[in-house]
C-alpha positions as CSV (number, residue, x, y, z in Angstrom):
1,X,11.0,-24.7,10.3
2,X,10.5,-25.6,14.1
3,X,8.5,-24.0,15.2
4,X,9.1,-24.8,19.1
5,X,11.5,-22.5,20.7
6,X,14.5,-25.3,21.9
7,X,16.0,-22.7,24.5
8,X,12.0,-22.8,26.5
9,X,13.5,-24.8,29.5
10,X,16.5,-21.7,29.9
11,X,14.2,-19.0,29.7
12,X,11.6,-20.4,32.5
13,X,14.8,-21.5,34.6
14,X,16.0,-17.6,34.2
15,X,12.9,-16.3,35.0
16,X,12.8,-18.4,38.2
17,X,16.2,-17.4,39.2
18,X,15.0,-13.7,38.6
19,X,12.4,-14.4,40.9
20,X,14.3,-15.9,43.7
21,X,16.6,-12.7,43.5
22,X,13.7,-10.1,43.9
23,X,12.6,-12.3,46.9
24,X,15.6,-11.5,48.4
25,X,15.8,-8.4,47.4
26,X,12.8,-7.9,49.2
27,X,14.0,-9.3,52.0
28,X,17.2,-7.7,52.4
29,X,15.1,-4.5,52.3
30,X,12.6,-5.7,55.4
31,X,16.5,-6.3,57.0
32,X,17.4,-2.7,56.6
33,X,13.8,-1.3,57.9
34,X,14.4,-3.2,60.9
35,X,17.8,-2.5,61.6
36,X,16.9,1.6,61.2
37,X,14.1,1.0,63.1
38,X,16.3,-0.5,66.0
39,X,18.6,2.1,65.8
40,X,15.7,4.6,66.6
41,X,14.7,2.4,69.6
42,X,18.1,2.6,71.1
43,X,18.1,6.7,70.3
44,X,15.4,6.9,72.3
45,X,16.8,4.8,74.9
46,X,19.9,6.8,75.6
47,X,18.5,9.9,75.2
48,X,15.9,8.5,77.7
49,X,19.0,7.4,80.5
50,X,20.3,10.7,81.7
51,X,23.8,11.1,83.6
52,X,22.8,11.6,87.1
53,X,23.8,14.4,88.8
54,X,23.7,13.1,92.5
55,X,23.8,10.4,94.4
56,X,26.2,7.6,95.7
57,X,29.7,7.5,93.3
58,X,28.5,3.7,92.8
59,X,25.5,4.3,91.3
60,X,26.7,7.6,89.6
61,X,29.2,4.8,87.8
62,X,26.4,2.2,87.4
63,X,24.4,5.2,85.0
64,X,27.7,5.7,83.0
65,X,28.7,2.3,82.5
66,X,24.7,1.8,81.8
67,X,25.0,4.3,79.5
68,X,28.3,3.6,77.7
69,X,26.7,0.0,77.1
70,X,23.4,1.4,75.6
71,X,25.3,3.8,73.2
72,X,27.4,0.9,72.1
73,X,23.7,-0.8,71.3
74,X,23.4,2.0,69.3
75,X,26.8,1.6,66.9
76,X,25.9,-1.8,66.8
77,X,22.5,-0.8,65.4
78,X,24.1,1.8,62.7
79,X,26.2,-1.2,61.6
80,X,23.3,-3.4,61.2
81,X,21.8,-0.6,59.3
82,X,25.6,-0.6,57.1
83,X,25.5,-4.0,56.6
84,X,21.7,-4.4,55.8
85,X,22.3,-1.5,53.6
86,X,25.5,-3.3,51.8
87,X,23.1,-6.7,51.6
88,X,20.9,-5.4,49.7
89,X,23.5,-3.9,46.8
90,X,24.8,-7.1,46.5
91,X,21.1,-8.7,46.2
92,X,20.0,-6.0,43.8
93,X,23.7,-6.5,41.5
94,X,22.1,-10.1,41.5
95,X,18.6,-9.0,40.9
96,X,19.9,-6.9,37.8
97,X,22.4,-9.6,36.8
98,X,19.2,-12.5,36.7
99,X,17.3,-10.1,34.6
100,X,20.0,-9.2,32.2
101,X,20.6,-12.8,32.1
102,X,16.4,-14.1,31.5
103,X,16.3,-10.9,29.0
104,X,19.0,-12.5,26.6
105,X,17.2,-15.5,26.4
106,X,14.0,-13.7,26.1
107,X,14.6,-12.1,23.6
108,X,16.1,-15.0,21.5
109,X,12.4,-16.3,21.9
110,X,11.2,-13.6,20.2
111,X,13.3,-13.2,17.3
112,X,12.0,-17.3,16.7
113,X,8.7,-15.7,17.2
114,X,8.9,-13.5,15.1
115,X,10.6,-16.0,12.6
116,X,8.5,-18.3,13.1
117,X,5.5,-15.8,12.3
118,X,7.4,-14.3,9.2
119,X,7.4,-17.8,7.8
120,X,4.0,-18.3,8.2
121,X,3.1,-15.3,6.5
122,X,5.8,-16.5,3.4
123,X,3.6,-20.1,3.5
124,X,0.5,-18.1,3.6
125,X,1.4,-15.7,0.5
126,X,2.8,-18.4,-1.7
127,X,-0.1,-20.5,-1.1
128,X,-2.4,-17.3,-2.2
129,X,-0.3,-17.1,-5.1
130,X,-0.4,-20.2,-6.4
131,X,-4.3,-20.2,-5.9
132,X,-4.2,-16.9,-8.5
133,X,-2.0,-18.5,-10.7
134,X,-3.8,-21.9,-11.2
135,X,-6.8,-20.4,-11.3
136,X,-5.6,-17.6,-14.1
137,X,-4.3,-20.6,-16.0
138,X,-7.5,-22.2,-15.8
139,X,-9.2,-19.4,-16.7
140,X,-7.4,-18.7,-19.7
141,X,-7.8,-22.2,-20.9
142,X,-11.7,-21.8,-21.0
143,X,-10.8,-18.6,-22.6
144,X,-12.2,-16.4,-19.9
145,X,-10.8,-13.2,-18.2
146,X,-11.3,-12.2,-14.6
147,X,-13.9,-9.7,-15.6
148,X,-15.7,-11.9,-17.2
149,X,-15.7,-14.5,-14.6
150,X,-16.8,-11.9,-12.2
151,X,-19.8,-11.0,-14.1
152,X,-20.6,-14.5,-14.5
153,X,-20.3,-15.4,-11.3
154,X,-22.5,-12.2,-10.4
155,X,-25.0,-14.0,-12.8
156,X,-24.9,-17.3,-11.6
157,X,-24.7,-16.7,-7.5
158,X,-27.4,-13.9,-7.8
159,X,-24.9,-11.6,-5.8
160,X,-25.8,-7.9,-5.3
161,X,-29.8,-6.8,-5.9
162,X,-31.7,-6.9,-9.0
163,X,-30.6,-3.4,-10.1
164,X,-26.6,-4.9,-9.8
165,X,-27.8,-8.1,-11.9
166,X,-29.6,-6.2,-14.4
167,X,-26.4,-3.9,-15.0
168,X,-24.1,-6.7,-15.0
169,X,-26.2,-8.6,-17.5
170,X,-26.0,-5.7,-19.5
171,X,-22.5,-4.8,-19.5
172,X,-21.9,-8.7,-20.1
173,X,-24.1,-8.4,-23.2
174,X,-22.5,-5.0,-24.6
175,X,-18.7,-6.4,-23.9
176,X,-19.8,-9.6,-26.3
177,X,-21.0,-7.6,-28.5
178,X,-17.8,-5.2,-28.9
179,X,-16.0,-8.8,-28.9
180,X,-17.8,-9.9,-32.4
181,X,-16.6,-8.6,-35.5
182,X,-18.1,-5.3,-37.0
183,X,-20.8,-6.4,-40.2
184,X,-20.3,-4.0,-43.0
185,X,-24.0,-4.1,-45.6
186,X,-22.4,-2.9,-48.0
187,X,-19.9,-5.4,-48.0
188,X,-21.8,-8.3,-47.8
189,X,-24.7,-6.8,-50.4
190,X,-21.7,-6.5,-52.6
191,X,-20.6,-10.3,-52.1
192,X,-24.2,-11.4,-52.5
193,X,-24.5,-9.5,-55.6
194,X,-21.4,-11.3,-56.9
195,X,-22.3,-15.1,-55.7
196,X,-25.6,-14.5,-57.8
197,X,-23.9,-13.2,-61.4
198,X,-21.8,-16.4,-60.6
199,X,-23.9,-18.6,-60.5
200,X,-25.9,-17.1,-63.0
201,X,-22.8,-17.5,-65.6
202,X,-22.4,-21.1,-64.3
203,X,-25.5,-21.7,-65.4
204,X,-25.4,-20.5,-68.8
205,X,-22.1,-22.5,-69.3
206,X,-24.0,-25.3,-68.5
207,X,-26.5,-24.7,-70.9
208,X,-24.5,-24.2,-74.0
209,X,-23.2,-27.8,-74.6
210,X,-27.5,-28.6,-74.6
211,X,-28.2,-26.1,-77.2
212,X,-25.3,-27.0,-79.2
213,X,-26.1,-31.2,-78.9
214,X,-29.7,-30.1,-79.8
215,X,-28.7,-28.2,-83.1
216,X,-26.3,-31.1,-84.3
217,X,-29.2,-33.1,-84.4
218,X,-31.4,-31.1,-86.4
219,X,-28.1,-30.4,-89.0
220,X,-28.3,-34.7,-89.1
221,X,-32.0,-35.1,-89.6
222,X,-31.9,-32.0,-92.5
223,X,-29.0,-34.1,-94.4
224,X,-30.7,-37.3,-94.2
């Protein structure tokens, strides 16, 4: 399995991309504090210009054109606030867009993560497995059982205190024991009993063809 993520390149070009688009979404925010901070600038300016009440008609049409020309500042300031405003939905759509866009491609890196992690865990097991296995099979071929080979290896390492080793030793011993076959006296006093009146009879078997050799003899040594 590869184990390196082909689509890397994508996802760190996305996540670049993303971060070019909160810049400007950042920016296009600074645009729209400014603009609503001009429009309070020119409030205060108008309010600050008040239509005169007296003087010359010249300069009483110098304060309203002055006037007319500060309030248009001011709906040219609410626009820049509009358009600042409209700026910054389009940069957040692209904000939103970038991270939908680095999320895809995200998350495909962590479904191979999480692949790649799964078949590690698969290799790991099977390996553990096969470890059991052998060494079951090599146990078995020495004739020895886990239990066994657990007390012996508690006998042979030393494991555990002296109180452990002591048990062990002893629980080793009684399991052999239950392992041997049971002895029945009775049994075997009635199987030595029998080997003996065998041997016994064997013996007088091979005595009669002695005696009777022995008698011939005399039977000759009478007739001659």
């Amino acid at each position: 399995m590869n184990r390196l993520f082909r689509l890397g390149p994508v996802l760190r070009a996305r996540k670049a991309q993303e971060d070019a688009a909160k810049g400007e979404v950042v920016q296009s925010r600074q645009e729209i504090r400014d603009a609503r901070a001009l429009v309070k600038r020119r409030q205060l300016d108008l309010a600050g210009a008040d239509a005169p009440t007296e003087g010359t008609a010249r300069a009483m049409v110098a304060s309203m054109v002055a006037r007319q020309s500060m309030a248009a500042t001011l709906s040219g300031a609410h626009r820049m606030v509009a358009d600042a405003e409209e700026l910054a939905r389009q940069k957040q759509a692209v904000l939103t867009d970038a991270a939908k866009r680095r999320r895809a491609v995200e998350s495909m890196a962590e479904r191979h993560a999480e692949a790649v992690r799964a078949h590690d865990l698969r290799t790991e097991q099977l390996a553990v497995d096969e470890m059991a296995v052998t060494a079951k099979a090599r146990n078995a071929a020495r004739g020895i059982d886990a239990v066994s080979e657990e007390r012996a290896s508690t006998l042979r390492h030393g494991n555990g205190s002296a109180a452990d080793r002591e048990d062990v030793a002893r629980e080793t011993a009684n399991s052999v024991a239950a392992q041997r076959p049971a002895v029945n006296l009775a049994d075997t006093r009635r199987a030595i009993d029998v080997t003996r009146a065998t041997l016994s009879l064997a013996a007088k078997r091979d005595g009669e063809p002695a005696e009777r050799t022995g008698e011939g003899h005399a039977d000759d040594r009478s007739r001659a």
